[in-house]
C-alpha positions as CSV (number, residue, x, y, z in Angstrom):
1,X,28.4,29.2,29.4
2,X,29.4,28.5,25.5
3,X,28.1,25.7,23.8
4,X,29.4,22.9,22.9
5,X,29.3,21.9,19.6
6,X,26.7,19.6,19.6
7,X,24.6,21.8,21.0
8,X,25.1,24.3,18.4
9,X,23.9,22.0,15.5
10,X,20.9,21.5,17.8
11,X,19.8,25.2,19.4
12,X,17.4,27.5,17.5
13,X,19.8,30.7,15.5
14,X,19.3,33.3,18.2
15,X,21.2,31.1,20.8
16,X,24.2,30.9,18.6
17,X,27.5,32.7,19.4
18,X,30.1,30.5,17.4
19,X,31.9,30.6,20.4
20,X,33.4,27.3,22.0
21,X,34.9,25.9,25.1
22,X,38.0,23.9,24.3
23,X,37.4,21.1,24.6
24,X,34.2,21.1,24.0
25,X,31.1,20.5,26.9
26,X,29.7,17.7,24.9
27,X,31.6,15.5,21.9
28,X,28.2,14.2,20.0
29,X,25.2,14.8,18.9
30,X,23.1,11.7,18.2
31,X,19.9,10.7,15.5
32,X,20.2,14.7,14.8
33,X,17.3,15.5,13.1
34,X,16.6,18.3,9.9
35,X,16.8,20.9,12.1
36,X,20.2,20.3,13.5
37,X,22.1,19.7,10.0
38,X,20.6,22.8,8.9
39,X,22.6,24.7,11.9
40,X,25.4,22.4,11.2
41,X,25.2,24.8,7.4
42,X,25.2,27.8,9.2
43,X,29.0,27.5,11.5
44,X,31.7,28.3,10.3
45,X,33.7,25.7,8.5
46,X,36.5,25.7,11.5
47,X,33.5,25.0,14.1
48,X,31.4,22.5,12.2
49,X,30.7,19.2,14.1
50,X,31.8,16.4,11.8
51,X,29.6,14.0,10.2
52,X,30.2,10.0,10.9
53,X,26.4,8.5,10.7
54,X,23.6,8.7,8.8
55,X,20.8,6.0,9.9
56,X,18.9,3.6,7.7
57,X,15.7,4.9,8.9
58,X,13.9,8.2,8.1
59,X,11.9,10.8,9.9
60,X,8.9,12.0,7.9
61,X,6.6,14.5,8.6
62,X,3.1,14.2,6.7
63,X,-0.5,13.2,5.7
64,X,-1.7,9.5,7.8
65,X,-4.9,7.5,7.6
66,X,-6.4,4.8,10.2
67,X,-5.8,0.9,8.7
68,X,-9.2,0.5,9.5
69,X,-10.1,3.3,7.0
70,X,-7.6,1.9,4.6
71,X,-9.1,-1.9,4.6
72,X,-12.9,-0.6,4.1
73,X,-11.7,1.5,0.9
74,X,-9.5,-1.4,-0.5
75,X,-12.5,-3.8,0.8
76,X,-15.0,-1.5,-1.0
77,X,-16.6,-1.4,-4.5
78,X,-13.9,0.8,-6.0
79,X,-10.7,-0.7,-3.7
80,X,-9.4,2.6,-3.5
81,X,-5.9,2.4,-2.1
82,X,-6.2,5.2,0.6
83,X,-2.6,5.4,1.1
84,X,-2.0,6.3,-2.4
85,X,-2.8,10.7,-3.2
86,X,-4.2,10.0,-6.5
87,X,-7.2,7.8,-4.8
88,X,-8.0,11.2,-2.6
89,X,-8.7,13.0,-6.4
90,X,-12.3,14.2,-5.9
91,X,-13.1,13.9,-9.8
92,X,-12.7,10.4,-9.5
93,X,-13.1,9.4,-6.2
94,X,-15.6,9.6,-3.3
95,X,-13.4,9.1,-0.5
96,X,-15.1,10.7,2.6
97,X,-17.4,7.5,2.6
98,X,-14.7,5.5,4.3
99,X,-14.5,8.7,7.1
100,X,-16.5,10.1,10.0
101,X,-18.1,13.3,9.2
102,X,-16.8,16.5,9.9
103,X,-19.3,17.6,12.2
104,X,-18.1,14.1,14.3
105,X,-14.7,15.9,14.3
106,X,-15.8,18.7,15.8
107,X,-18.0,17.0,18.3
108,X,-15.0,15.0,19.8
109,X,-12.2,18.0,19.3
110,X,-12.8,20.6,22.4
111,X,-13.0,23.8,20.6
112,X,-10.6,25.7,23.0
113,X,-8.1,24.2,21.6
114,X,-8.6,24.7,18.0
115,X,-7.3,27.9,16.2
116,X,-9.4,30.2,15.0
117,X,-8.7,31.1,11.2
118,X,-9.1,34.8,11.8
119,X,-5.8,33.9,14.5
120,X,-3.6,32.4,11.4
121,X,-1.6,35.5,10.5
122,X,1.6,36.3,10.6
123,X,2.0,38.3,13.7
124,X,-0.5,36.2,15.2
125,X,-0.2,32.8,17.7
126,X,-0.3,30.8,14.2
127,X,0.7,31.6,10.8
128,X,-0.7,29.7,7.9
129,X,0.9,31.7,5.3
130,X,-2.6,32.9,3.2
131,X,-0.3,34.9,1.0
132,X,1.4,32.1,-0.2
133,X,-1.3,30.0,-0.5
134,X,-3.3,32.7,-2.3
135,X,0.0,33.3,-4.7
136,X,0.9,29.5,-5.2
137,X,-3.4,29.0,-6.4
138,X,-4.6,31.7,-7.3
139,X,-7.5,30.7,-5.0
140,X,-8.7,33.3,-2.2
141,X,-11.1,30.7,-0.9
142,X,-9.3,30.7,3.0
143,X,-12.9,31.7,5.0
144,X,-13.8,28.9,7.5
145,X,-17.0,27.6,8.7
146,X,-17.4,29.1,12.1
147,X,-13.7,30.3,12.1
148,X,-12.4,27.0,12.6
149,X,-12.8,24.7,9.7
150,X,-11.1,25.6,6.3
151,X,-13.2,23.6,3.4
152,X,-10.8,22.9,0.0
153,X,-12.1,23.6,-2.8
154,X,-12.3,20.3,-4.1
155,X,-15.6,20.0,-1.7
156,X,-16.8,23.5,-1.0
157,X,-19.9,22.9,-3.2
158,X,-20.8,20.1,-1.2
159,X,-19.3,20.0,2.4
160,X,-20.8,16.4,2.9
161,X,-18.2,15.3,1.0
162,X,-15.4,16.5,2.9
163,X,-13.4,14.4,4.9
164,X,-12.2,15.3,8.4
165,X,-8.7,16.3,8.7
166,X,-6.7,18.1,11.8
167,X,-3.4,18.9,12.2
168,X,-0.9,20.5,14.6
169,X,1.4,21.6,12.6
170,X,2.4,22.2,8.4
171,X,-1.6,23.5,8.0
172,X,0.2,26.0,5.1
173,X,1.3,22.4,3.4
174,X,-2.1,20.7,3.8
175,X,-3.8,23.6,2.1
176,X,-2.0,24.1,-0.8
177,X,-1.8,20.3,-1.5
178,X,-5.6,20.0,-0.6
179,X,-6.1,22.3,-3.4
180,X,-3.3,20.8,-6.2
181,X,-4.0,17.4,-5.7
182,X,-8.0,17.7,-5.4
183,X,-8.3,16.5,-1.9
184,X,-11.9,17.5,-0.2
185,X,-11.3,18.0,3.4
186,X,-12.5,19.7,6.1
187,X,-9.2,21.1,8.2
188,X,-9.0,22.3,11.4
189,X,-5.8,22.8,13.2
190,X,-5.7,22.0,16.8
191,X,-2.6,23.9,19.2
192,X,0.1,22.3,20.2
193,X,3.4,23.0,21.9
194,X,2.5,21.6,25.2
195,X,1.9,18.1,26.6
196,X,-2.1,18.9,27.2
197,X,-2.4,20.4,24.0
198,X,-0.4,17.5,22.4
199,X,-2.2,14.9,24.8
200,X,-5.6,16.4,23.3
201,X,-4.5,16.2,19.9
202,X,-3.8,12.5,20.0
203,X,-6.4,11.6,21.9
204,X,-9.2,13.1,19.1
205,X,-6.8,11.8,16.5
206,X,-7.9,8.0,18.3
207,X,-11.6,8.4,18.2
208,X,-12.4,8.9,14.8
209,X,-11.8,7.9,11.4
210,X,-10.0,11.2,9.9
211,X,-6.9,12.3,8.3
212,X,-4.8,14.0,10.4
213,X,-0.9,15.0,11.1
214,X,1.8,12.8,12.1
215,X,5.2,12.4,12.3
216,X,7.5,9.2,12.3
217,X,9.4,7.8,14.6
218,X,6.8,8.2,17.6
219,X,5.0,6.3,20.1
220,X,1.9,8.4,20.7
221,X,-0.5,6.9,18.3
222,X,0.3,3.0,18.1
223,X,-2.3,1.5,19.2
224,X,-2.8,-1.5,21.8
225,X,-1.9,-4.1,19.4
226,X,1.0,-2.6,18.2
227,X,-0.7,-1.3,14.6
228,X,1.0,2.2,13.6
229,X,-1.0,4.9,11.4
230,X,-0.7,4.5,7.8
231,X,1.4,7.1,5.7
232,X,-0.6,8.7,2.9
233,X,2.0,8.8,0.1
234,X,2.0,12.1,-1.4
235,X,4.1,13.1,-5.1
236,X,7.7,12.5,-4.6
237,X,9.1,16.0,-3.0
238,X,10.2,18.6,-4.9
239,X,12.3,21.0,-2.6
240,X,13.2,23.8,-5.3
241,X,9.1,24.0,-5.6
242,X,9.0,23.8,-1.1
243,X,11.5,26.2,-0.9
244,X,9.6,28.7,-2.9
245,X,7.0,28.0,-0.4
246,X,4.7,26.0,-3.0
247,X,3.6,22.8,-1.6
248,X,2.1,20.7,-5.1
249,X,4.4,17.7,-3.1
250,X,5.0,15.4,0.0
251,X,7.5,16.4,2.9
252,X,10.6,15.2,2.7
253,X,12.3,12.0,4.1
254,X,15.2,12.9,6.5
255,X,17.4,10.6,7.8
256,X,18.8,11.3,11.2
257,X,22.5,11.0,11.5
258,X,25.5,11.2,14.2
259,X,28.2,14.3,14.7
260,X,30.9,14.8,16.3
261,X,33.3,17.1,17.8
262,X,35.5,17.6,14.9
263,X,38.8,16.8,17.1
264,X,37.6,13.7,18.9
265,X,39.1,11.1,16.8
266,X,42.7,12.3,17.5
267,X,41.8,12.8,21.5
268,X,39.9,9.8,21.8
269,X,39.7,7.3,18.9
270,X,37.6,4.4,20.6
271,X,34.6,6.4,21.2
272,X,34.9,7.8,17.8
273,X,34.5,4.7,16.4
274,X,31.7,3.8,18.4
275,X,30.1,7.0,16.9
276,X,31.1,6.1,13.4
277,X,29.4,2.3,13.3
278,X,26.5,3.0,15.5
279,X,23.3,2.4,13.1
280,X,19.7,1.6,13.6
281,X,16.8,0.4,10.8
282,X,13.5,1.3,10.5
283,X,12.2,-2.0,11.8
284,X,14.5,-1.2,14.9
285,X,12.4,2.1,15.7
286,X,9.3,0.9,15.3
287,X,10.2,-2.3,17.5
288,X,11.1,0.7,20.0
289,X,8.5,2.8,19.8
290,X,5.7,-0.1,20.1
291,X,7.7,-1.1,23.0
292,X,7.7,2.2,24.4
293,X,3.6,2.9,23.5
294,X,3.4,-0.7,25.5
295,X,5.7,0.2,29.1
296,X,3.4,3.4,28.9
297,X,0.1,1.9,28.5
298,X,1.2,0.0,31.8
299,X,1.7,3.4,33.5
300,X,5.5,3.8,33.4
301,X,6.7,7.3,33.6
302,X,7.9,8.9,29.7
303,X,11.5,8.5,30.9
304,X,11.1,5.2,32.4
305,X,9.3,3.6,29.3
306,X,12.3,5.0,27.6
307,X,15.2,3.2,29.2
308,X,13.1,0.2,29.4
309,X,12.1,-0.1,25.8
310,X,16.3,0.9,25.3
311,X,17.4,-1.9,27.4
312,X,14.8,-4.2,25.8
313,X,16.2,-3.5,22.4
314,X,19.5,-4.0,23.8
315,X,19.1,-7.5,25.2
316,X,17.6,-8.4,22.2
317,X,20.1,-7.6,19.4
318,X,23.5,-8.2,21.1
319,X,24.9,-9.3,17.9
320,X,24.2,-5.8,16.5
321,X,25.6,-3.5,18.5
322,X,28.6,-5.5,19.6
323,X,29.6,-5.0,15.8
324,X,30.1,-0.7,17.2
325,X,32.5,-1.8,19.5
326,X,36.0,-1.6,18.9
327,X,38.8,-4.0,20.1
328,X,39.2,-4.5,24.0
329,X,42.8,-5.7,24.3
330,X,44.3,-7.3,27.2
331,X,47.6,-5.7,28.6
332,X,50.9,-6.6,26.6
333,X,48.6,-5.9,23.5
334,X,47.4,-3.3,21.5
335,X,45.1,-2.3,18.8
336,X,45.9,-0.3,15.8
337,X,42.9,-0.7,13.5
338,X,40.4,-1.2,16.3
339,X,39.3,-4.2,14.9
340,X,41.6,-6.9,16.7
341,X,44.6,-7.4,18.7
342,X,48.1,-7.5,18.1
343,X,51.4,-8.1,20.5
344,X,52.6,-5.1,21.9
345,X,55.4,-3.8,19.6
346,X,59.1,-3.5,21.0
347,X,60.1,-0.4,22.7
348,X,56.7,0.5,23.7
349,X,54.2,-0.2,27.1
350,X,50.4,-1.8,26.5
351,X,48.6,-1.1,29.7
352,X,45.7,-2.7,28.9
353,X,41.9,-2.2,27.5
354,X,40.7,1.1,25.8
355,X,44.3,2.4,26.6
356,X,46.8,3.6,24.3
357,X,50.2,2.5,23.8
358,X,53.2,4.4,25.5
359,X,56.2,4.4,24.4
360,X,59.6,3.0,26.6
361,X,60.9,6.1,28.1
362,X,64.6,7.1,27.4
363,X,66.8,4.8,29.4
364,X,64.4,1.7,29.3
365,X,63.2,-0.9,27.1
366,X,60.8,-3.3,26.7
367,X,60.5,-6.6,24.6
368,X,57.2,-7.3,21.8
369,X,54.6,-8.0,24.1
């Protein structure tokens, strides 16, 4: 069958065909991430989904640290602020004290699922773009220890000094910004793409002090007491620089946002208006995802933790989201602005709620209200 336009701001480019059922299969698309806006670009302008929401929270891809790494090194002689990029800077810094060792790494990640660095090429099962690395540096340093761990230059002289790093996915970022920023790790990247592989990711992530890949909002690595991984703050992105493929900067923030089915405020303006006020804040997704890490923890399947954690946050902020709804009027009134009531003007019907006026038919009448 065709997709539907939400569906077409959300598939990869192959599975596009620009061609639509009328009316469409499905009328929104919600907390759309980077992916989908940039298919939103690619329609044409008579088939784009329109935009009604953009959320006061962001989705960020990067660079995290444990808290309990972070309190040692603001706790320790120097009170490095591990958080901060510029505290990483090997000719100021010794950093990897406030880490496990890379060996430790290695010990607790099971090397079938770490990808070989003679795998990384481009018509290989990973990619981590050495030619862009190698044109970006002018550094040809990419052999690995053992084909699996990748030492920046900021600590091949002394691989003590390197600090334990792994990563899913971006390893072509990490490299380049190990080496601009003077970072001394010791990178491996671990598969993913599947729950196991994912499941084995997180769990080495938890049973060590390393750097290591994360992305935001998520639920798989808050821990018991609710704590979330700390965000390493990298220089402000730069996407001219990214989209030369040179990575000297931090990802970008996205924040996730609402379309809809260009049409649907003229077929069906209540539920467009839902879709134009609903909004949710950073505190609000990590509320939900430490409520989701919790109904999990206590064994409740993924979908059940997330209805649960859904309806939780539901209860709980009533005076939110009953600010997305629009007018519910009685019958013999009628809403124009969605925002209140009015009597129902002469010469027309007012059924009742979430319905549209009619108006008298020829030969009939009826009085205001």
């Amino acid at each position: 069958s065709s997709p539907s336009i939400s569906s077409l701001a959300l598939s990869p480019p192959l599975s596009v065909t620009h061609t639509l059922p009328s009316p469409p299969q499905v009328h929104a698309s919600l907390e759309t991430w980077q992916f989908g806006r940039d298919m939103e670009a690619t329609l044409p302008v008579d088939l784009r989904p329109s935009l009604v929401q953009v959320y006061d929270y962001s989705t960020y891809s990067g660079i995290y640290v444990w808290e309990a790494s972070l309190k040692a090194a603001a706790d320790g002689p120097d009170h490095l602020a591990l958080d901060f990029y510029k505290s990483y800077d090997a000719s100021d810094h010794e950093p990897h004290i406030y880490f496990d060792t890379w060996e430790k790494m290695l010990q607790v990640v099971p090397r079938a699922f770490i990808v070989g660095c003679s795998m990384m090429v481009a018509n290989g099962p990973a990619n981590r773009h050495a030619d862009d690395y190698i044109k970006a540096t002018n550094n040809t340093q990419l052999d690995c220890y053992e084909d699996i761990v990748w030492f920046s230059p900021a600590c091949r002289q002394n691989t003590s000094k390197c600090i334990p790093s792994l990563v899913q996915y971006n390893y072509n970022m990490w490299i380049q910004q190990a080496f601009f920023l003077n970072i001394p790790i010791a990178l491996i990247w671990v598969a993913g793409g599947t729950p196991l592989y994912d499941s084995v990711y997180y769990g080495s992530v938890q049973q060590g002090r390393f750097l290591f890949g994360w992305y935001q909002p998520d639920d798989s690595l808050i821990d018991a007491s609710g704590k979330l991984p700390v965000r390493v703050q990298l220089p402000a992105n730069d996407p001219l620089e990214q989209s030369q493929a040179i990575y000297r900067t931090g990802g970008a923030d996205f924040f996730p946002r609402n379309y809809i089915w260009s049409q649907l405020q003229s077929v069906d303006r209540f539920s467009w208006y839902i879709m134009t006020r609903m909004t949710f804040f950073s505190r609000d997704m990590d509320a939900m995802m430490i409520r989701s890490r919790q109904l999990k923890n206590q064994k409740l399947s993924v979908d059940d933790a997330v209805r649960q954690s859904a309806c939780d946050w539901i209860l709980e902020n009533e005076d939110r989201w009953k600010t997305w709804l629009p007018a519910v009027c009685n019958a013999g009134n009628y809403t124009a602005t969605l925002v209140g009531c009015v009597p129902c003007p002469a010469g027309s019907y007012c059924p009742g709620p979430l319905q549209e006026l009619v108006t008298c038919p020829i030969g009939s009448y009826c009085p205001p209200a």
